[in-house]
Each structure stands twice: as structure tokens, then as C-alpha cells.
C-alpha positions in Angstrom: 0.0 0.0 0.0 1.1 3.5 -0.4 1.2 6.6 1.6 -1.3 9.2 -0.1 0.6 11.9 1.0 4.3 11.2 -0.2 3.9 8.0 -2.4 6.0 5.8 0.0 5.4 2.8 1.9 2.6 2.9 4.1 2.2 0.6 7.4 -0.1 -1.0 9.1 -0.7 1.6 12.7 -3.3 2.4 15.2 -6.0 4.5 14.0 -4.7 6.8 17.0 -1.1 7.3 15.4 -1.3 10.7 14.6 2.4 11.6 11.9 4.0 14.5 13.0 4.5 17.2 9.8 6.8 16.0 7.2 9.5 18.9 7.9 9.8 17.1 11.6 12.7 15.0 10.9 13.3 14.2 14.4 9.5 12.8 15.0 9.6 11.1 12.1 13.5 9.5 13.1 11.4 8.1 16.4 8.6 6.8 13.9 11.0 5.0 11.8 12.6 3.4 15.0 9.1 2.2 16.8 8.3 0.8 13.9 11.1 -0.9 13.5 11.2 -2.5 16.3 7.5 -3.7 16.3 5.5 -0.6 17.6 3.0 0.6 15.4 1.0 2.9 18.4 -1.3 0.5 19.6 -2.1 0.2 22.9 1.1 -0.4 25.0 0.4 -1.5 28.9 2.8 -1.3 31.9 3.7 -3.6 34.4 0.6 -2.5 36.1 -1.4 -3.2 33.3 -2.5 0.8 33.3 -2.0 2.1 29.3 1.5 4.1 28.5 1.9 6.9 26.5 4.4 6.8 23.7 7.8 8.4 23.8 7.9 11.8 22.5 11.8 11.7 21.7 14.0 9.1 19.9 16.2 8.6 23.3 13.0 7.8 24.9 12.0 5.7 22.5 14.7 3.4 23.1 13.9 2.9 26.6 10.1 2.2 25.2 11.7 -0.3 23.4 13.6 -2.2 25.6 11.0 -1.8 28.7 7.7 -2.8 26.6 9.6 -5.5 23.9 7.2 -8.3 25.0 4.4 -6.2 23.2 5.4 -5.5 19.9 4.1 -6.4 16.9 6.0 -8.1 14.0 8.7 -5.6 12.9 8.4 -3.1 9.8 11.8 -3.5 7.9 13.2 -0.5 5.9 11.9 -0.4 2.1 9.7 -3.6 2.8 
């Protein structure tokens, strides 16, 4: 499938992912790494089992990453 805006690969995501404006490089940087690595903005629960927010930077994205792993999805490879 294709993005309608740009004409690249579009993904499977949560009706609740919301892309940040093409000109933000570094929100789209943390997009390209949660996705990735198997997060494509659905619901995401802590320990608790109360719902997380997603990272607003890429450096806390990593920690997203390696704290919620259990709950990806099947990662989105580059150009795929």
C-alpha cells in the first residue's frame, strides 16, 4: 500500500497514530525506529497493566523499546 501523502510505503498503525508534519525529521526518526522495532502505536500496557503513553523523543523511545519488547508487533523493515 502507499502513503497518499508522499507515495511511500505505508504501514499497518493504530488509528490513533497521529504523523507529526513532514518537515519534523526528528519525530519522524522516532517513527521510523518504533516501527522498526514492532510498535505501530497500539495500545502499549505497563507492568501494572495501566496504558502508557508513547515516547515523545527518539532517546525515549529506546527505553520504550527495551522496557515494553514483550508487546510488539512483528517488525516493519526499511523499504519492505
Amino acid at each position: 500500500m502507499k502513503c497518499p501523502e508522499c507515495g511511500g510505503t505505508a504501514h499497518r498503525t493504530s488509528r490513533k497514530f497521529k504523523p507529526p508534519k513532514r518537515s519534523d525529521l526528528q519525530q519522524w526518526e522516532k517513527v521510523r525506529f518504533l516501527l522498526e522495532h514492532g510498535f505501530r502505536f497500539f495500545s502499549v500496557r505497563d507492568p501494572r497493566g495501566k496504558y502508557t503513553r508513547y515516547p515523545e523523543t527518539l532517546a525515549e523511545a529506546r527505553e520504550f523499546v527495551r522496557r515494553y519488547r514483550d508487546q510488539a508487533w512483528e517488525p516493519i523493515v526499511p523499504g519492505a
